[in-house]
N, C-alpha and C positions, 0 to 999 in steps of 0.2 A: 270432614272438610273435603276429602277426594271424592264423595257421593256427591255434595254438592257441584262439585267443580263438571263430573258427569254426567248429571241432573241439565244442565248449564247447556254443555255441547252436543247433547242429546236432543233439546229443545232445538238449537239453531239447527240440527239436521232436520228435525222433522218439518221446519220451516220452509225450510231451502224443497224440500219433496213435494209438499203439500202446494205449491204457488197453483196448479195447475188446476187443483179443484177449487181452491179458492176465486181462479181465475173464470170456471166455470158459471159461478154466477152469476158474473157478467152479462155470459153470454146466453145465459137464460132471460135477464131484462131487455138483454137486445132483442132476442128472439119472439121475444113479447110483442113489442112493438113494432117489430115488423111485419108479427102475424095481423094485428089489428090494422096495420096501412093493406098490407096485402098478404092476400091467407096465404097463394100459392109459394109465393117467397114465403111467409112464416112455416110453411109445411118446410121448406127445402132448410132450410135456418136450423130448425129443430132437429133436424135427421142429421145435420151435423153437428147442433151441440151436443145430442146425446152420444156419437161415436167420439167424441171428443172426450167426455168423462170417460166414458166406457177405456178408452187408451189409457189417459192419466191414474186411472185407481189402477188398471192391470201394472205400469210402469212401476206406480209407488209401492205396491205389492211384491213387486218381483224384485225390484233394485233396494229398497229398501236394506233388506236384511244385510244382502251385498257390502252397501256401503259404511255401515256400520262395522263389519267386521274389516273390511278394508283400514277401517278408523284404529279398531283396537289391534290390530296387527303392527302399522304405523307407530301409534302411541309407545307401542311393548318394546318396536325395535329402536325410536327415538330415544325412550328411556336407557335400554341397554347402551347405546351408543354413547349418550351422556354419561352416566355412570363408568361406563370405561374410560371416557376421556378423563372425566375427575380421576380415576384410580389412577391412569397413567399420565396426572400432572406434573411436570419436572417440578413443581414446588411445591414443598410440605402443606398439606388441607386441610383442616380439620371443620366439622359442625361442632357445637356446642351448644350445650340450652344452658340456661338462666345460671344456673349455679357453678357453671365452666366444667361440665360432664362432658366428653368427647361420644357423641350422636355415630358419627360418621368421619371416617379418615383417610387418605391416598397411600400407595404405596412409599413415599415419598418421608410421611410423616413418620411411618413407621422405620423407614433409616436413619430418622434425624433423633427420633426418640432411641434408636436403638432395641429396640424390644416390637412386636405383635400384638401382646395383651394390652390395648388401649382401649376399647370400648368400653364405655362408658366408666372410664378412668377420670379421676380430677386431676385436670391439666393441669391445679396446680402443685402435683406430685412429682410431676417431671421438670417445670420450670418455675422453680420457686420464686419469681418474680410476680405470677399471675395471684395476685392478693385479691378478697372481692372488691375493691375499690377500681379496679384495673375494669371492673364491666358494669360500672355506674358512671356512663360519657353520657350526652344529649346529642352530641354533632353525629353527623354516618357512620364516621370510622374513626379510629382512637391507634395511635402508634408508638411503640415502647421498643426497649431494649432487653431482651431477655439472652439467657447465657447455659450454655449446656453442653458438656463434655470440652470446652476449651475451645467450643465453638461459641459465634456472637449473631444474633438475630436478630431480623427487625422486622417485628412483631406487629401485624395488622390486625384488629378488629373491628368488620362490620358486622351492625347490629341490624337488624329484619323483623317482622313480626310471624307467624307460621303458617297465618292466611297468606301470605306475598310469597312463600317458599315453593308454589309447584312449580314455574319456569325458571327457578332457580338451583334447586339441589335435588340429587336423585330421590326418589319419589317416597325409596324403600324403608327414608330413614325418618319417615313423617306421618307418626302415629298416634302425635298426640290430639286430641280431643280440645283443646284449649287451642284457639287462634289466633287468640291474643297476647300470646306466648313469646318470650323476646327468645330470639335465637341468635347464635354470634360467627359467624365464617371469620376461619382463622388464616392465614397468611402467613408463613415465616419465612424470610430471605434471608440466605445466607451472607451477611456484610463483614463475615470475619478476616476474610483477606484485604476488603476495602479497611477496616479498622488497623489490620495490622499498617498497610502503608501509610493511613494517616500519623499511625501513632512513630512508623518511621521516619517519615515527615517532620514530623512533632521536634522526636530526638535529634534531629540529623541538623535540624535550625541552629545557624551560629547565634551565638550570645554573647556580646561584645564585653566588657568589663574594663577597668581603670584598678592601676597597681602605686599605690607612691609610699616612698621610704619616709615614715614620719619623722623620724630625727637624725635626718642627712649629714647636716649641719655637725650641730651634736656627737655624733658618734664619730667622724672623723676627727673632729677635735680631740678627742681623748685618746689617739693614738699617734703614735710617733708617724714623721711625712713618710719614711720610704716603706711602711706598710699601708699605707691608705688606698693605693691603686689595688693591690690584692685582698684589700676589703670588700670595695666594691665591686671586683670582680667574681670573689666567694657570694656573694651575695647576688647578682646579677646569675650565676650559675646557677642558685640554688630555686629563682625565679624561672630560668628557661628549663630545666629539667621537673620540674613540678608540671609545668604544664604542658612538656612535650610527653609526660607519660598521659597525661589528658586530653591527644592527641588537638594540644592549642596550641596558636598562633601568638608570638611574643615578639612588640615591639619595642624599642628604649623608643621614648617621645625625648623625651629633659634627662638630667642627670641622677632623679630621684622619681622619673616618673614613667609606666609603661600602659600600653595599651594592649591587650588577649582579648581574643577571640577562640572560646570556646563551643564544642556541640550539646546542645541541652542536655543531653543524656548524662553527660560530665559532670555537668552542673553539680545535679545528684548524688553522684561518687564524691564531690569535694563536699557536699553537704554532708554525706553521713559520716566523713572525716572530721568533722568540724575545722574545714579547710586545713589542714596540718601545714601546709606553705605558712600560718604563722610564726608557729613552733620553730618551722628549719629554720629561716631569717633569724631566729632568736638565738637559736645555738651555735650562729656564726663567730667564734669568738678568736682571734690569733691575741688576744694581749690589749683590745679594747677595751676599756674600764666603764662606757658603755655601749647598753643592747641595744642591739639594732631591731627596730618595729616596723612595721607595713600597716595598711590598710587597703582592703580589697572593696570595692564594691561594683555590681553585676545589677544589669539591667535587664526584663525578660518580662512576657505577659499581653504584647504586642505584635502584630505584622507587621510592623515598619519597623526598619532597625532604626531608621533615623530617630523615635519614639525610646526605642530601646536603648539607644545610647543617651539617652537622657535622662532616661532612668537609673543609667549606669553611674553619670553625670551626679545627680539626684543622691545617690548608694554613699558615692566616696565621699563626698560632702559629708553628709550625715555622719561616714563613719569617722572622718577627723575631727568633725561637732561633738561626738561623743569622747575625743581622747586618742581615738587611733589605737593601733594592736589589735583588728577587731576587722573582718570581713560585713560586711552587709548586701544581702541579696533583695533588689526589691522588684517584686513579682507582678503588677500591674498594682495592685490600691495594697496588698500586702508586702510586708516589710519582717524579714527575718534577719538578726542578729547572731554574729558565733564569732569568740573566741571579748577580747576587753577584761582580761583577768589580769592584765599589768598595771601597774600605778601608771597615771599619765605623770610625765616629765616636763617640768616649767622649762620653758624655752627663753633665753636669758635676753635673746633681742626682743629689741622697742620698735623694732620697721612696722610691724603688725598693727602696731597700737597706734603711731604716726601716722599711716597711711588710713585707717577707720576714723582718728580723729578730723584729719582734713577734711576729709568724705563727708561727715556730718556737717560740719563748719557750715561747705558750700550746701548742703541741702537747708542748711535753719535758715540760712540769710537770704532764702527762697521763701521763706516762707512767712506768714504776717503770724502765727502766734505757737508756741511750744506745750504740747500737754505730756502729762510725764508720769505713768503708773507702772507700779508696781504688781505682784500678787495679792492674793487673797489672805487675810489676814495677815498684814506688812510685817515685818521686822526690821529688827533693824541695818540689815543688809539694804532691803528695798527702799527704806523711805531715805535712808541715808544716801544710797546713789540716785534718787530723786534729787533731792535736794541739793547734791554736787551739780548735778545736771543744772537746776534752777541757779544757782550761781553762776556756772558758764555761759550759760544764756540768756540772761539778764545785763549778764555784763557784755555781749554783742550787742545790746539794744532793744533787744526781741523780749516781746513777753512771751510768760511762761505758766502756767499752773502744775501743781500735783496732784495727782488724782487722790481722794483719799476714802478709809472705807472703815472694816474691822481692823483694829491693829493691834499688836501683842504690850502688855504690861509696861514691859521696857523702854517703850515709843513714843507712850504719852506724854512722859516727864521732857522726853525730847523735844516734841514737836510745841508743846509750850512755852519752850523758848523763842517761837517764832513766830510773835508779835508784832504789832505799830509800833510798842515804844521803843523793842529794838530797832526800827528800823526798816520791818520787813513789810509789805505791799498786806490789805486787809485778806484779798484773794487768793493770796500766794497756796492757799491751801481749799480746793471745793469737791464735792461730793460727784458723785459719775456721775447720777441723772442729770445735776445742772451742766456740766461736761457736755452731753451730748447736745444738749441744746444749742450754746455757744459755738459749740465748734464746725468750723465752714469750710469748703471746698479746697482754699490753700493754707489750709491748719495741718499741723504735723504732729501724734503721735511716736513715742517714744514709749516702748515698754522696756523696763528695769528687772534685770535677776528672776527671771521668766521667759518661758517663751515656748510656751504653749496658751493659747488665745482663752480655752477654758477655764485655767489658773489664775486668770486676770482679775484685778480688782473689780472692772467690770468690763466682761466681754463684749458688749452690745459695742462698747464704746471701737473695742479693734477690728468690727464689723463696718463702722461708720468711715474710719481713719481714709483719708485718699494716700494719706504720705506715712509709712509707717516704718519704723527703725526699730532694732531688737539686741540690745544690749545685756548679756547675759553667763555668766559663767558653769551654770548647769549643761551638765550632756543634753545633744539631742534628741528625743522621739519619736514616736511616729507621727504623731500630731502637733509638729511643732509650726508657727506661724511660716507662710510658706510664700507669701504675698509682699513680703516686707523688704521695700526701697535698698534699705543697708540692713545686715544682719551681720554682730560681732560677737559672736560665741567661742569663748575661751576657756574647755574644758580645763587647765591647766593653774588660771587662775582660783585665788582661796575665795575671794568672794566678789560681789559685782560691782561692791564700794574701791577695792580693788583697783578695777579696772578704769571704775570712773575716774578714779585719783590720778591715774596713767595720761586715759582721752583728756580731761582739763588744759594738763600741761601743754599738749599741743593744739588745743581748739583756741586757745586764748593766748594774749603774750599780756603774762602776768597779773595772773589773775588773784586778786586781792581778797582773801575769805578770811571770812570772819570766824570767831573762833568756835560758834557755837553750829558752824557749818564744819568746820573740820572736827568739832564732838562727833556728829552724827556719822561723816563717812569713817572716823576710828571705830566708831560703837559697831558698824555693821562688818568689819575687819575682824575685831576683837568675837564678836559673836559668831560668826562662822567658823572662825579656825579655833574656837575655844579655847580663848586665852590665849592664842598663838603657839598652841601645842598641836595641832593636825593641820595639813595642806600647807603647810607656811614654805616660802621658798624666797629667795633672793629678793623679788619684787615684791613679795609682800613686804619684808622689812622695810625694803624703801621707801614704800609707799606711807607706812608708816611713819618714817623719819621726816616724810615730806609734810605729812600734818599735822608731827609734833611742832615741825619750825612754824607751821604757820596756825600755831595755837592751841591744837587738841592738848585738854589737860587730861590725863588719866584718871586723876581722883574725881572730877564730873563723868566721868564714862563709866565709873566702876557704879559708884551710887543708881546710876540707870540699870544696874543689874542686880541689886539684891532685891531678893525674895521677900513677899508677901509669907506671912502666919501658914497661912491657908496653902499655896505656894508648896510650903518645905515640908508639911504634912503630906500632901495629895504625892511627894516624892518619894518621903522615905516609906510610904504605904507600899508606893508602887515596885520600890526596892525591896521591901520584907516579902512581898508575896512572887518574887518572880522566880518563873518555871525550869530549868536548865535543862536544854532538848539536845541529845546527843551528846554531853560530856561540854558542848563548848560555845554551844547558842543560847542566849540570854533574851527569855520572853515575856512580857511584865503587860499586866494593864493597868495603864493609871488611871485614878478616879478624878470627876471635870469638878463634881461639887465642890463648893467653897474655895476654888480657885479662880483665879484672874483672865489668864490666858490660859486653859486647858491644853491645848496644841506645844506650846512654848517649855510648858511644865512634863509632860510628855519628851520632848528632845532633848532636856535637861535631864530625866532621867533614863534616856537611852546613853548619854555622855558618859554618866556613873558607872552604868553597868561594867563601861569598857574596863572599869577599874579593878576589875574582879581578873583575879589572875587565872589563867586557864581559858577564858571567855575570849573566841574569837567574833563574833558579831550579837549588838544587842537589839532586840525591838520593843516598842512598847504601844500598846495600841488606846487610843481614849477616845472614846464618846464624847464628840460633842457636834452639835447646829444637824441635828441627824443623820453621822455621819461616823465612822471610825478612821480617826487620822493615825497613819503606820507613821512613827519614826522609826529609820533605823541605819544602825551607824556602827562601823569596825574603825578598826587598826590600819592592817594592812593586806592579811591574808585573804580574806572571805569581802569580793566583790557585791555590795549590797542594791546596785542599783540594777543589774538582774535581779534579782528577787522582787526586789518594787516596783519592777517594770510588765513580772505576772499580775501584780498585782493595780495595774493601768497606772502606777505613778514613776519614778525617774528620779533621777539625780547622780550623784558622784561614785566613784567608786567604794570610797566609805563610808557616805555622807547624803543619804536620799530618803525618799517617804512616796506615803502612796493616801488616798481618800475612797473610800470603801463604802461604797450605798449601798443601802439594803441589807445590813449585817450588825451582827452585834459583835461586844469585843472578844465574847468565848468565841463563836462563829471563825475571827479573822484571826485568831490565834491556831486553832486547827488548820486552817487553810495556810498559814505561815508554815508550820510543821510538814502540812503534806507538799508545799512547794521545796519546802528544802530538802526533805527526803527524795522528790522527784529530779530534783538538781543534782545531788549527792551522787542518783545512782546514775545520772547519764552524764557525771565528770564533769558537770557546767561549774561546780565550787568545790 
């Protein structure tokens, strides 16, 4: 390639020397012609074009050689010149052929690599970043991050061919034979000081956050008056000292409620605590009979704090949706959970419920028609607070339908009762697709005992909704409907029939239900708290007693719940064969054949399990609509709605499940085991 190159410049000298014989020509044709106009002029013509070669050839003879070596003296000392320059480049150099072999390197490189012996070393023995992927780009140059000795670099590669490389790199390092040959100039700049100040930067970012006392209220009721001001001041202490070691900013807003301002770097420390500020609050005790709980949630993942406190905004929310006792950090579209290992505590006021029911009131009476769905595969929880809901709204005037779809065993018997010849509208009951159809711009969606859009009977339809409401008793998660008008989620509540029973009383004056309306919201009462043996609290009874007076017979509600043949087989199967994982976890899979509701049959015998003494939480996992549905259900020890929340599903602390694609039910039994071992060992249960 470099004979070519001097092949090349060798030509353009001889060019440049020679003009003058070439030029001589010329002047032999003119000479011609001059002799034949006139001899004497052609004689004079002649005598001077021949001393005219005669000069030019002795010139190109004698200069000649001259110039030439002028040339390659020039070249040798250009070369040197350049070559020093590159060795004494203030930035690391490197050449490299194809396979990232170091050709040729600067003194520079050799400080940054630390060592001498680089030649024809693979770069990527020194910066394990350089994979061959890293020198298969198209564009000029390709730039990365590579890391060595606790320094950080930012790693340039241009790519060249080796024909293009004489006025580019010293000459000395250019032997190969091949010209087609990719070669790569390396670059490395030092940006580890710029990184460290970004990253101090980073840490040094305030983080706004929101603090409030979940059971305010509550907890100073259970103590005598002249200790309640030293309650909350132990407690307010144990809030400003937590975060003054966190070098945070604490202010009282309200009487239960604070605003900190923390530096990211903290953030961190209280993460790998798993916020312990829970913990202290909780072991504030002089003689209160009850514990005092927080919820924290923190907002971060943006440059605007005004973003970030929205998020923070966003955090608390969420963590009192789920129950409270329970920090929540949400990080830009991620969402980390720590600490929700306390039983949530029924809160014995009606304000809550009063002020959601109005709320609603005035949005239906805005609206010209009511749709009202439930989850996926209903029970009798959902279709029951359906159908409370179509009562209340019906009797404002408003129409209303239920959305309906799969629904369990139990629901059928129910939902037969409601007929023309009872009484009830032909429509009162239609399917999502014709839903979507019908429903127009000032139609209002209402989803029940749900509240996640995917769980929906059917989603499209909470996609379509302009006006949407979300009535629900389950915790919230990440993916919880986030667009919805009013949202009343009341982790504390036993079920969403519950609740409905509560809003009626105030959305309507005196509302007249009939009795196979108050079967259903008993049946979905009786079915969530399992026989009114879990979650039951004050308002649940009442709620009860409210629609026994207005009709619910028991003995119709019980007959909705006995078992199919098939049923109590597919149970005690699932019973004889289950696994006991750690002395105290209960893990069973039940079989879907020859049963009704596979799902339903499934939570009935994670209920059993609990009956097993020693057994602090059970699961049972069943195939069906290809799919494995987790039930799983405790006591009171072992928080099960972590576990089902690795598991992308949600619910209560005792009382929650998950849907599992792409797995079968040996599959999600392993994966059960290895989450609980993984919880176990990092103190989450």
């Amino acid at each position: 390639m470099l004979n070519d190159k001097k092949v090349a410049l060798n030509g353009k000298i001889t060019k440049y020397l020679r003009w003058p014989i070439n030029l001589s020509v010329l002047w032999i044709v003119v000479t011609a012609i001059i002799f034949f106009i006139d001899k004497r002029a052609g004689v004079v013509m002649a005598f001077a074009t021949i001393l005219f070669i005669v000069i030019a050839i002795v010139m190109m003879l004698r200069f000649y050689p001259n110039i030439k070596r002028y040339l390659v003296d020039f070249g040798a000392e250009y070369s040197q010149i350049q070559r020093q320059m590159m060795h004494e480049f203030e930035i690391p150099y490197a050449l490299l052929d194809c396979n990232g072999k170091m050709l040729w390197h600067n003194s520079e490189m050799e400080k940054a690599c630390e060592t001498k012996l680089l030649n024809m070393r693979g770069i990527e023995s020194i910066f394990k970043e350089f994979t061959k992927d890293k020198f298969e780009f198209k564009e000029e140059k390709k730039e990365f991050k590579v890391e060595y000795n606790e320094k950080i670099y930012r790693a340039v590669l241009k790519k060249f061919k080796m024909k293009d490389a004489v006025d580019e790199v010293p000459i000395a390092v250019l032997d190969s034979d091949d010209d087609d040959a990719d070669m790569f100039a390396l670059y490395l700049f030092d940006d580890t000081r710029i990184q460290q100040l970004s990253k101090e930067n980073k840490n040094d970012k305030m983080i706004p956050g929101l603090i409030y006392i979940d059971n305010y209220e509550e907890v100073l009721q259970s103590i005598e008056d002249a200790r309640r001001t030293l309650l909350v001041a132990l407690i307010d202490r144990q809030i400003q000292r937590y975060f003054a070691e966190m070098d945070g900013l604490v202010r009282k807003l309200e009487k239960d409620k604070y605003f900190v301002v923390v530096k990211a770097k903290n953030i961190a420390i209280m993460q790998s605590k798993k916020f312990s500020l829970l913990d202290d609050v909780k072991n504030v005790k002089i003689g209160n009979e009850r514990t005092a709980t927080i919820s924290i949630g923190f907002g971060m993942g943006s440059d605007s704090y005004v973003q970030n406190y929205t998020s923070a905004t966003a955090a608390i929310d969420m963590a009192l949706g789920r129950g409270g006792d329970q920090a929540v950090l949400k990080d830009g579209a991620k969402i980390y959970y720590y600490g929700g290992k306390s039983k949530s505590v029924e809160k014995n006021t009606r304000v809550k419920a009063r002020v959601k029911a109005h709320a609603l009131r005035e949005l239906i009476e805005t609206r010209d028609k009511v749709f009202i769905m439930g989850h996926h595969l209903g029970d009798n929880d959902s279709y029951g607070a359906a159908i409370g809901l179509y009562r209340a709204i019906t009797t404002m005037g408003k129409k209303a339908y239920v959305v309906t779809g799969t629904m369990s065993s139990s629901v059928k018997p129910l939902i037969d009762k409601f007929t023309t010849d009872n009484g009830y509208e032909e429509d009162m009951f239609i399917a999502g697709t014709l839903a979507t159809t019908i429903l127009e711009k000032n139609d209002m969606l209402i989803v029940v005992d749900c509240n996640r859009a995917g769980y929906t009977e059917y989603p499209e339809l909470v996609r379509r909704a302009q006006t949407l409401v979300v009535i629900d008793h389950h915790r919230q998660s990440a993916d919880a409907i986030e667009n919805a008008h009013l949202s009343y989620i009341e982790p504390y509540s036993s079920s969403a029939c519950e609740m409905v029973t509560e809003i009626m009383q105030y959305m309507v004056d005196s509302v007249k239900m009939k009795p196979y309306e108050a079967d259903a919201l008993y049946s979905g009462i009786m079915m969530d708290t399992n026989n009114f043996s879990n979650r039951t609290g004050v308002r649940t009874f009442e709620a009860a007693a409210y629609l026994r007076k207005n009709g619910a017979d028991i003995v119709r509600v019980r007959k909705m719940f006995r078992d199919d043949i098939g049923d109590y087989k597919a149970k005690a199967k699932a019973i004889q064969n289950t696994e006991i994982f750690m002395d105290k976890y209960a893990i069973a899979i039940c079989p879907s054949e020859g049963t009704s509701m596979p799902t339903v049959v499934g939570a009935q015998a994670a209920n059993e399990l609990l009956n097993i003494k020693g057994i602090k939480a059970a699961f049972v996992c069943t195939f069906y609509n290809e799919k494995v549905y987790l039930s799983a259900r405790s006591i009171d020890e072992v928080n099960v709605q972590l576990i089902a929340e690795r598991l992308g599903g949600g619910g209560h602390m005792n009382l929650a499940g998950a849907q599992i694609e792409d797995c079968t039910c040996e599959q999600a039994k392993t994966l059960i085991k290895e989450i609980i071992q993984d919880m176990t060992d990092e103190g989450e249960i």
